[in-house]
KETORMI-876374 format. One record per residue (C-alpha): residue in three letters; x, y, z. Coordinates in steps of 0.02 Angstrom, whole numbers, plus 32768, in hexadecimal, padded with zeros to 4 digits. Each point is the difference from the previous one (the first is absolute). Layout:
REM residues N
AlaXYZ ...
//
This chain:
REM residues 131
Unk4891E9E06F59 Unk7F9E80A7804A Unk7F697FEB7FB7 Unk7F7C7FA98062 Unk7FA47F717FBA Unk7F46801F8001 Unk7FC27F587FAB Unk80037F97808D Unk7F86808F805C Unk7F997FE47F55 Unk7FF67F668013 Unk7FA77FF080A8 Unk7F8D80877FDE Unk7FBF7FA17F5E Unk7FEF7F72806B Unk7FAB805E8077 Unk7F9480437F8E Unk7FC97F577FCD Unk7FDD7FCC809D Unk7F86808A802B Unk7FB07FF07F5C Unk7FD27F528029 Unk7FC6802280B7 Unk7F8B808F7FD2 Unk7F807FAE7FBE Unk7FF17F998088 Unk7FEA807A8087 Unk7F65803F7FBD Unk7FBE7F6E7FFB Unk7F587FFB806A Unk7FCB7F6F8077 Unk7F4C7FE7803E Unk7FFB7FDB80BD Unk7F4E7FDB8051 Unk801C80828091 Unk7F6F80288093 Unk7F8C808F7FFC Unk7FE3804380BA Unk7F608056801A Unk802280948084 Unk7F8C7FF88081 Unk7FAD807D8052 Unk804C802680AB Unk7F7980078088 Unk7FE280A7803F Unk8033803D809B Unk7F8B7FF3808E Unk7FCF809C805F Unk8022800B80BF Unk7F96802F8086 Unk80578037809D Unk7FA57FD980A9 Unk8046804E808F Unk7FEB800080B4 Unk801C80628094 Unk80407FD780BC Unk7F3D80248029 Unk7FA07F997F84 Unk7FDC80687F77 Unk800B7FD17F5A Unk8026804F7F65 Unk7FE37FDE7F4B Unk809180537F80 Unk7FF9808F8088 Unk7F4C800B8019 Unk7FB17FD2809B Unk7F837F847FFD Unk7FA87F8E8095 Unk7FE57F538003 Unk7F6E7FE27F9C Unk803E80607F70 Unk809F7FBF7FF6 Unk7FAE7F4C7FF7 Unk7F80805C7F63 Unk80B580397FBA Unk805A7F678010 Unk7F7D7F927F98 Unk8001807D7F79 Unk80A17FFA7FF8 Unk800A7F327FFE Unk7F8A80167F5D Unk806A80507FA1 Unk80627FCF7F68 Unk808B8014802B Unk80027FCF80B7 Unk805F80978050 Unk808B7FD9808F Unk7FCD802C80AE Unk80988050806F Unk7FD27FF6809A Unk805380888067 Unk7FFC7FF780C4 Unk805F806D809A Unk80677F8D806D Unk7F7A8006809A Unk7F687FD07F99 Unk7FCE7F52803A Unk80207F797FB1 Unk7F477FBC8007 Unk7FB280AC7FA3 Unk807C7FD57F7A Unk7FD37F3B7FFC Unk7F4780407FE8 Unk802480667F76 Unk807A7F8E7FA3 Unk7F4E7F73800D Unk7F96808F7FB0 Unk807D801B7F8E Unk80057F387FCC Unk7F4B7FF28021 Unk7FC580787F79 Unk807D7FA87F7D Unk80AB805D8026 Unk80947F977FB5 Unk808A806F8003 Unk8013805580B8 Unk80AD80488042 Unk803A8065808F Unk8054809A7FE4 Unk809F8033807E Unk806B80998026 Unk80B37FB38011 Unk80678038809E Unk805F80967FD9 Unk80CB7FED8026 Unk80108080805D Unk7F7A7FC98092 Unk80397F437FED Unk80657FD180A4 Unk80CA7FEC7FE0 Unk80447F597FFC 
//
């Protein structure tokens, strides 16, 4: 025989047919699920910063202005009172002494200052001693 016998290839494809006419139906078939509802909340904004720097003689200086003692305590305050609270970097040469910088950091929490960081220059690699 040369022919080639087709029926049993029929055959499967009826069945086939069948089967998906069955299954269609159900896979449009909706189900109600309970799910959550998130809310987005509102991320906080960003604080500003405020930049207080210091010099090997004492002076200070507010975001690059120079200012003396009494008005950076004035500045300071007004800055604790705002909403919101901007970060303090506190920026100091290596010889200032370490008790000008403990009075300014008790200013600082004295007038309301919560968030207060120092601000370094790392090393550079090619001034850093050889192993």
């Amino acid at each position: 025989m040369s022919e080639i016998n087709v029926t049993p290839m029929v055959d499967v494809m009826l069945v086939l047919l069948i089967i998906f006419m069955i299954t269609a139906p159900l896979i449009t078939h909706k189900i109600a699920i309970d799910l959550p509802q998130a809310s987005a909340a509102r991320n906080p904004d960003k604080p500003d910063i405020v930049t207080l720097s210091i010099d090997a003689g004492g002076q200070l200086f507010w975001n690059e202005q120079t200012v003396t003692a009494d008005e950076w305590k004035v500045r300071v305050r007004a800055a604790a009172l705002k909403d919101p609270q901007p970060e303090l970097h506190l920026r100091a040469e290596k010889t200032t002494q370490y008790q000008q910088l403990a009075e300014i950091m008790a200013d600082a929490q004295a007038a309301g200052m919560v968030r207060i960081g120092f601000v370094t220059n790392p090393k550079d690699k090619a001034s850093a001693p050889a192993p």
